[in-house]
C-alpha positions as CSV (number, residue, x, y, z in Angstrom):
1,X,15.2,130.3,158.7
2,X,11.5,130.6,158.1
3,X,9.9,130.3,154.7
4,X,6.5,132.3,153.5
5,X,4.7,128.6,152.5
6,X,1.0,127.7,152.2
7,X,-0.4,126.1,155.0
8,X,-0.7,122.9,155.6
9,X,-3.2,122.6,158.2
10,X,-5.0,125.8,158.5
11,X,-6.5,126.7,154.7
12,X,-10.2,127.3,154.5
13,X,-9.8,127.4,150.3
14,X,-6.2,127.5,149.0
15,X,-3.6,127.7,152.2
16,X,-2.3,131.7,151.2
17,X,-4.0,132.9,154.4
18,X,-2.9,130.4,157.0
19,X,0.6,130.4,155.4
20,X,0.9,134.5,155.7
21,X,0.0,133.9,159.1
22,X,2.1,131.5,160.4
23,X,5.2,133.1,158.9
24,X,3.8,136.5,160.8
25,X,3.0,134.4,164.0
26,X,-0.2,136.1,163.9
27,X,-3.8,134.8,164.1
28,X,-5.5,133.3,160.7
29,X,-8.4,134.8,160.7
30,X,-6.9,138.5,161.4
31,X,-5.0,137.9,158.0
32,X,-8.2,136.8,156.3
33,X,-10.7,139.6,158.0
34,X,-7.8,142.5,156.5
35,X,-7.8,140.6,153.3
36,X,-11.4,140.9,153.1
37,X,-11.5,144.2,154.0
38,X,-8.3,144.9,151.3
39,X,-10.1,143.4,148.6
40,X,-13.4,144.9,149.1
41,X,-11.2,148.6,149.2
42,X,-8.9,147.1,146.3
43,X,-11.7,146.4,144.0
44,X,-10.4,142.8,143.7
45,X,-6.5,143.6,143.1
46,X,-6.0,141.4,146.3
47,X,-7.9,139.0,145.0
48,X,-5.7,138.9,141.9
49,X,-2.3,138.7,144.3
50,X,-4.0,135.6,146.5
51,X,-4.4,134.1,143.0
52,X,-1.2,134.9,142.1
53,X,0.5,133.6,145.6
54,X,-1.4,130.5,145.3
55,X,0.0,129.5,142.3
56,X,3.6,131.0,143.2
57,X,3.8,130.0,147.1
58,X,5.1,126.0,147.8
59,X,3.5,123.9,150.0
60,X,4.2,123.1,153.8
Protein backbone atom coordinates (compact mmCIF):
# COMPACT_ATOMS: atom_id res chain seq x y z
CA UNK A 1 0.00 0.00 0.00
CA UNK A 2 1.42 3.38 -0.84
CA UNK A 3 1.44 6.33 1.45
CA UNK A 4 1.17 10.30 0.31
CA UNK A 5 4.78 11.14 2.38
CA UNK A 6 7.22 13.93 1.87
CA UNK A 7 10.04 13.14 -0.08
CA UNK A 8 13.02 12.19 1.02
CA UNK A 9 15.30 12.77 -1.73
CA UNK A 10 13.72 14.98 -4.18
CA UNK A 11 12.58 18.41 -2.14
CA UNK A 12 13.82 21.62 -3.43
CA UNK A 13 12.30 23.50 -0.03
CA UNK A 14 9.96 21.32 2.18
CA UNK A 15 9.47 17.68 0.36
CA UNK A 16 5.38 18.33 -0.45
CA UNK A 17 6.14 18.47 -4.16
CA UNK A 18 8.47 15.40 -4.59
CA UNK A 19 6.17 13.44 -2.24
CA UNK A 20 2.83 14.29 -4.45
CA UNK A 21 4.79 13.03 -7.11
CA UNK A 22 6.08 10.05 -6.30
CA UNK A 23 2.81 8.81 -4.84
CA UNK A 24 1.27 9.93 -8.52
CA UNK A 25 4.36 8.26 -10.36
CA UNK A 26 4.62 11.45 -12.09
CA UNK A 27 7.49 13.79 -12.76
CA UNK A 28 8.53 16.42 -9.90
CA UNK A 29 8.73 19.31 -11.57
CA UNK A 30 5.21 18.77 -13.56
CA UNK A 31 3.67 18.88 -9.85
CA UNK A 32 5.72 21.97 -8.97
CA UNK A 33 5.20 23.90 -12.58
CA UNK A 34 0.96 23.26 -11.87
CA UNK A 35 1.50 24.38 -8.39
CA UNK A 36 2.98 27.39 -9.52
CA UNK A 37 0.69 27.99 -11.97
CA UNK A 38 -2.32 27.09 -9.09
CA UNK A 39 -1.02 29.48 -6.81
CA UNK A 40 -0.42 32.32 -8.99
CA UNK A 41 -4.52 31.59 -10.27
CA UNK A 42 -5.32 30.79 -6.42
CA UNK A 43 -4.12 33.99 -5.14
CA UNK A 44 -1.90 32.03 -2.66
CA UNK A 45 -4.74 29.50 -1.31
CA UNK A 46 -2.18 26.70 -2.60
CA UNK A 47 0.34 28.18 -0.99
CA UNK A 48 -1.63 28.06 2.25
CA UNK A 49 -2.45 24.00 1.60
CA UNK A 50 1.53 23.33 0.82
CA UNK A 51 1.90 25.01 4.20
CA UNK A 52 -0.57 23.09 5.62
CA UNK A 53 0.62 19.52 4.00
CA UNK A 54 4.06 20.25 5.16
CA UNK A 55 3.25 20.46 8.49
CA UNK A 56 0.53 17.53 8.26
CA UNK A 57 2.37 15.06 5.72
CA UNK A 58 5.17 12.46 7.57
CA UNK A 59 8.37 11.92 6.35
CA UNK A 60 9.81 9.21 3.89
Amino acid sequence: MKRLTKSAHDKILLGVCGGIAEYLGWDATIVRIIFVFAAILGVGTFVLLYLVLAIIMPRA
